[in-house]
C-alpha positions as CSV (number, residue, x, y, z in Angstrom):
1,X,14.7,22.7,-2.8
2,X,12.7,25.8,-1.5
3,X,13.3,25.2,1.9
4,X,17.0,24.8,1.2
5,X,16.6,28.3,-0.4
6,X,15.2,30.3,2.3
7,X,18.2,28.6,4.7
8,X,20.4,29.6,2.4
9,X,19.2,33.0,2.5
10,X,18.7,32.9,6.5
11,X,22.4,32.0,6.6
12,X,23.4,34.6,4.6
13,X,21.0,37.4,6.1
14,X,22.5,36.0,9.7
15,X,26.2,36.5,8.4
16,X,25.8,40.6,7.3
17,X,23.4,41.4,9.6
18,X,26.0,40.1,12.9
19,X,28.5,41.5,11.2
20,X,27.3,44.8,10.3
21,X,25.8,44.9,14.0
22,X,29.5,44.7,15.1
23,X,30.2,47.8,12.0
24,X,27.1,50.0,13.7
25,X,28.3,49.1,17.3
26,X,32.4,50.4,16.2
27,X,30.6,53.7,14.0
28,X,28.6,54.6,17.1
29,X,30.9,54.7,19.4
30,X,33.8,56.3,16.9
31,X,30.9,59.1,15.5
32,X,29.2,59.3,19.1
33,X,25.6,58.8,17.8
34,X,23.5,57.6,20.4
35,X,20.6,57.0,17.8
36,X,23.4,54.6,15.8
37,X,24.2,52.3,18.9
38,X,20.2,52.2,19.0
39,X,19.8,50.9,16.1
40,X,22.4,48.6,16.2
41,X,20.6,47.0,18.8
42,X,17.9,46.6,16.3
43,X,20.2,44.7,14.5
44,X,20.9,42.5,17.3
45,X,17.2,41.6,17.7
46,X,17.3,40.6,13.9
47,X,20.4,38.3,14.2
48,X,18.0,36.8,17.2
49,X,14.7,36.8,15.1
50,X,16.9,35.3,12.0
51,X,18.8,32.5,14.3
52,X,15.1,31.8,15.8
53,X,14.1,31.0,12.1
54,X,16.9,29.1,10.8
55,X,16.6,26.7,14.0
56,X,13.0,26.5,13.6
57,X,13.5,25.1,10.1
58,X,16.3,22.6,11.4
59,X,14.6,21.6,13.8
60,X,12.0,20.6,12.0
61,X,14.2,17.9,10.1
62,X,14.9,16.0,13.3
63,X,13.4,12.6,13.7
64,X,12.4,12.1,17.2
65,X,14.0,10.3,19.5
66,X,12.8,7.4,22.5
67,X,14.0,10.1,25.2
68,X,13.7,13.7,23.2
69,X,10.1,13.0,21.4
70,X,9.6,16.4,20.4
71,X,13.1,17.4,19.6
72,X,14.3,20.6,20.7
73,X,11.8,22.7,19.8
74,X,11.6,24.6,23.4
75,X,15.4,25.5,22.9
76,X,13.7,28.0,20.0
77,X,11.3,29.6,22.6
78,X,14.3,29.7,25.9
79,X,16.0,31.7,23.0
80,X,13.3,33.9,22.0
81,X,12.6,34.4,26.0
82,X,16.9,35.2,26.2
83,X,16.4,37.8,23.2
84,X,13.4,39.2,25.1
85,X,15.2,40.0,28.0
86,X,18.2,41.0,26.8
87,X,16.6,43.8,24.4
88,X,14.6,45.4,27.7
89,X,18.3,45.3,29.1
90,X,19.9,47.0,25.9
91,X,16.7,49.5,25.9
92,X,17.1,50.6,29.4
93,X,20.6,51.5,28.3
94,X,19.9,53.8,25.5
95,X,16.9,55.1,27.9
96,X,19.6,56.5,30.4
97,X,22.4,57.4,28.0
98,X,19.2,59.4,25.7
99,X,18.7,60.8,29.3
100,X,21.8,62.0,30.2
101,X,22.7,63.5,26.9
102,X,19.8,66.3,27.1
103,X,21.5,67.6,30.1
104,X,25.1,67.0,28.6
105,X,25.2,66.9,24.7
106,X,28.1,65.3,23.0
107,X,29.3,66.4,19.6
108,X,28.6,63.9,16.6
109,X,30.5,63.0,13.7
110,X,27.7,62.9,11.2
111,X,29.7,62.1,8.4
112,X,30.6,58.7,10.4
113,X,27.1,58.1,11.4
114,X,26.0,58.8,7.9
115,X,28.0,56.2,6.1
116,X,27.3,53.5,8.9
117,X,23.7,54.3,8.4
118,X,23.4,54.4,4.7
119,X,25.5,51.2,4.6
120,X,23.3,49.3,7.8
121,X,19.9,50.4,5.5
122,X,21.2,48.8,2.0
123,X,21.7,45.7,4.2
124,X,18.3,46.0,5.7
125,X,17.1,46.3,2.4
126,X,19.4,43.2,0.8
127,X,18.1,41.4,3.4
128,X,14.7,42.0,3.3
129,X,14.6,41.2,-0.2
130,X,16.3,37.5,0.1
131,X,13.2,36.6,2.9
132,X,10.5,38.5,1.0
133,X,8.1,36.0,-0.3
134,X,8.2,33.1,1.8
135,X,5.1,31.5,3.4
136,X,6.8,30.3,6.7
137,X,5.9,32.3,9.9
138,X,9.0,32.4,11.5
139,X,10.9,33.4,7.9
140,X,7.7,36.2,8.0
141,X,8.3,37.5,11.6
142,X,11.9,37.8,10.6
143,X,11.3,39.8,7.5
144,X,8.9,42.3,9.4
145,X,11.9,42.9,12.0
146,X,14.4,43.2,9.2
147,X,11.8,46.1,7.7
148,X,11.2,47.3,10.9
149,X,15.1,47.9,11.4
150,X,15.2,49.1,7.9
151,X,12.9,51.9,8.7
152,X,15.0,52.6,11.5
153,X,17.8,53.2,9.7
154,X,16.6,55.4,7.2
155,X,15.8,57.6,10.5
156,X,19.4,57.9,11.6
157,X,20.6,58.7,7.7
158,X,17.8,61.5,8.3
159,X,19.6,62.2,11.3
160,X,22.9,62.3,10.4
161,X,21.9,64.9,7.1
162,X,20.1,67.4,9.7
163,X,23.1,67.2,12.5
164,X,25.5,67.9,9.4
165,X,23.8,71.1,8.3
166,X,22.2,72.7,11.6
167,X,24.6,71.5,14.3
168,X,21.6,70.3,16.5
169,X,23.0,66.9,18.3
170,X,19.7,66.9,20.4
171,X,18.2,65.2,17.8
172,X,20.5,62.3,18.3
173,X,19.2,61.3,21.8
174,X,15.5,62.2,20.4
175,X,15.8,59.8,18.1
176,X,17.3,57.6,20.0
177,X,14.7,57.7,22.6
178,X,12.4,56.9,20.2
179,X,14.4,53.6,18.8
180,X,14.6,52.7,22.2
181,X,11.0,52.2,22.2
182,X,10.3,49.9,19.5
183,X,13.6,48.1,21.1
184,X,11.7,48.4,24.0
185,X,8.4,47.2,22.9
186,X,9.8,44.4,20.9
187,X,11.5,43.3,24.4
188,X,8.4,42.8,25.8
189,X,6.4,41.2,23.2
190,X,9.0,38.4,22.8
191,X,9.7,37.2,26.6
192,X,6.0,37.6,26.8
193,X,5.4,35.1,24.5
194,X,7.9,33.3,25.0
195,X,7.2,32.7,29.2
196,X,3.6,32.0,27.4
197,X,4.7,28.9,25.6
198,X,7.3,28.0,27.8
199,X,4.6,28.0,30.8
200,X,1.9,25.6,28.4
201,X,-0.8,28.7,28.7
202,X,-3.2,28.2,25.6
203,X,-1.7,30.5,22.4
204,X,-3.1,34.2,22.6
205,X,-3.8,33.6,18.7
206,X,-6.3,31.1,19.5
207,X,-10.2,31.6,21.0
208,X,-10.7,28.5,23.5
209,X,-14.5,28.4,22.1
210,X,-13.7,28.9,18.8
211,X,-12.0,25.7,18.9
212,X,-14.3,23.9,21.0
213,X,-17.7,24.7,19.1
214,X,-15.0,23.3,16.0
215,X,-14.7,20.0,17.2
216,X,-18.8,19.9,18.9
217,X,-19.9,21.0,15.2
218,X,-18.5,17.5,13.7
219,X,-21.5,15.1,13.2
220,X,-21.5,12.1,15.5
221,X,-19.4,14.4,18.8
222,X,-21.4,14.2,21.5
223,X,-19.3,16.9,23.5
224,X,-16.2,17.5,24.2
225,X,-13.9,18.1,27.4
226,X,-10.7,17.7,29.2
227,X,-8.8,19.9,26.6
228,X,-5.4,21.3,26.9
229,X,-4.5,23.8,24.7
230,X,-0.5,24.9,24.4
231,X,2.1,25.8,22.0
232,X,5.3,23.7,21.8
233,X,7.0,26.5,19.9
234,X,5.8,29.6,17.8
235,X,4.3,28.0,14.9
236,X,3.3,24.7,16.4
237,X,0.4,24.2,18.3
238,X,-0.6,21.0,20.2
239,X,-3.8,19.7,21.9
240,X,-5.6,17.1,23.6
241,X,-9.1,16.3,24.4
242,X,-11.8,13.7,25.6
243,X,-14.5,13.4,22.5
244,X,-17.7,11.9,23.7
245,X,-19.4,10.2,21.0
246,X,-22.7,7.3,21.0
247,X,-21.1,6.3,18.0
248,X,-19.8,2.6,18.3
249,X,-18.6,1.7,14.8
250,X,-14.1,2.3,14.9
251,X,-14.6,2.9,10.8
252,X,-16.8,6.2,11.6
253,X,-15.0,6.9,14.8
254,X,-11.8,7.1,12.5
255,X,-13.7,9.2,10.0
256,X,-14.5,11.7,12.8
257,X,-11.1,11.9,14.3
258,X,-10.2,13.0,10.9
259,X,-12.9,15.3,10.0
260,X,-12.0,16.8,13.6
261,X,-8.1,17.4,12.8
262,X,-9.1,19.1,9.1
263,X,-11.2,21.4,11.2
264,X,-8.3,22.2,13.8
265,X,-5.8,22.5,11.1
266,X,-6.9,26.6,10.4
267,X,-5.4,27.0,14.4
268,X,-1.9,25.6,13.5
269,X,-2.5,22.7,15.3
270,X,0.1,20.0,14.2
271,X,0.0,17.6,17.3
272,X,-3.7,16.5,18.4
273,X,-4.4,13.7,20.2
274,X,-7.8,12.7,20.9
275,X,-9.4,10.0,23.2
276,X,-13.3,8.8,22.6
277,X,-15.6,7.9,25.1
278,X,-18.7,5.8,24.5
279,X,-21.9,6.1,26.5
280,X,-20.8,4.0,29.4
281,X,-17.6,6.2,29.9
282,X,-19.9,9.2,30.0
283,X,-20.5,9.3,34.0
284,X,-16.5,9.2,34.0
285,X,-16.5,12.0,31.7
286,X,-18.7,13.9,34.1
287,X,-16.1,12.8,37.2
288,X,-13.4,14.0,34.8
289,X,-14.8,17.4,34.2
290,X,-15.5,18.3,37.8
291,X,-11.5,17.4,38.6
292,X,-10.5,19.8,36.2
């Protein structure tokens, strides 16, 4: 019932938040706010972060199949790696129009820019509210953009109240510039981590030796090697390893598997899968080591 909760409220946060992008995008280009279109773009990377979160919990319902066995869970990170790039593209934009206006400023309609802003931050804040509390880490990484935008769009109602009463439009690009950034920054983060996961690289959240001496410190582990480490998307992690172990008894050996999956379970590991060698296999664990 509480998962069907938060997808309601992903649905609904994904409905105003597209179509209040679409509001920002029209206000920005009727009032001529730079800082406006800016942060609409901010509201694009939520819609993004929100659809990334919805389809994470979908896809979590599907059953495996012979030929897809594990679902579609990359299609969440080629997503996240499509956001990425198209917020660096978007940032760029506002870079070079912010640029162009110190030389050339454009009159502003703050009264336009006001009431798009105002309206775009009660959303934010709506929004924020419905995803507030959940214990899912794509549902939390979707609230923090949603405040993050939130904070930005209290900076263009700012905006829009000092361009009403001193006539300065320079701080329109200024801020623009500086919602660019974040835009910007964001861009980077995401197609960073995304060509991470989509390349198999180990996840930057996790020490290699942390989770090694993890798996050594179980009694009856002899040593371990031949581990991959990778993410299959943002909040699942997956590994395999060869355990040596003198222990011959398959009641203990099942004991230790398990005792070695509680330990991994801290590194959001949901897929291990583990493969013991006894003392004659140890010479081909040595082979194995030196191949990789």
């Amino acid at each position: 019932m509480l998962k069907n909760n938060i997808e309601k409220s992903l649905k609904v946060a994904i409905i105003l938040t597209s179509i209040f992008f679409i509001v920002e995008v029209i206000g920005g280009l009727i009032s001529g706010s730079l800082s406006l279109l800016g942060d609409a773009g901010h509201m694009l990377r939520d819609v993004f972060a929100l659809l990334i979160s919805l389809s994470a919990l979908k896809l979590a319902k599907n059953i495996p199949t012979k030929k897809k066995t594990f679902g579609y869970h990359k299609l969440e990170t080629f997503a996240a790696f499509i956001n990425g790039i198209l917020l660096i593209v978007i940032s760029g934009w506002i870079f070079w129009e912010a640029y162009q206006r110190f030389f050339e400023p454009r009159p502003i309609e703050s009264a336009t820019m006001f009431f798009v802003a105002i309206i775009g931050l009660l959303v934010n804040i709506y929004v924020a509210f419905k995803l507030h509390g959940s214990h899912d880490l794509n549902v939390k990484s979707a609230f923090m953009h949603v405040l993050t935008d939130a904070l930005s769009s209290a900076a263009v109602v700012f905006a829009s109240i000092w361009i009403f009463f001193t006539g300065q439009y320079v701080v329109d690009p200024m801020l623009s510039i500086l919602i660019a950034s974040f835009i910007l920054f964001s861009g980077f983060s995401i197609t960073k981590e995304s060509i991470f996961i989509l390349l198999g690289f180990v996840p930057k959240e996790l020490d290699f030796d942390s989770v090694v001496k993890d798996v050594e410190k179980v009694k009856g582990v002899e040593g371990v090697h031949n581990i991959h480490l990778w993410s299959l998307c943002p909040n699942i992690n997956v590994m395999d390893a060869h355990v040596h172990t003198l222990e011959p008894d398959m009641g203990k050996l099942e004991h230790i598997k398990n005792e070695i999956k509680e330990n991994l379970e801290k590194y959001n590991i949901k897929h291990t899968t583990l493969e013991f060698e006894c003392e004659e296999c140890k010479e081909i664990g040595k082979i194995k080591r030196i191949k990789h």
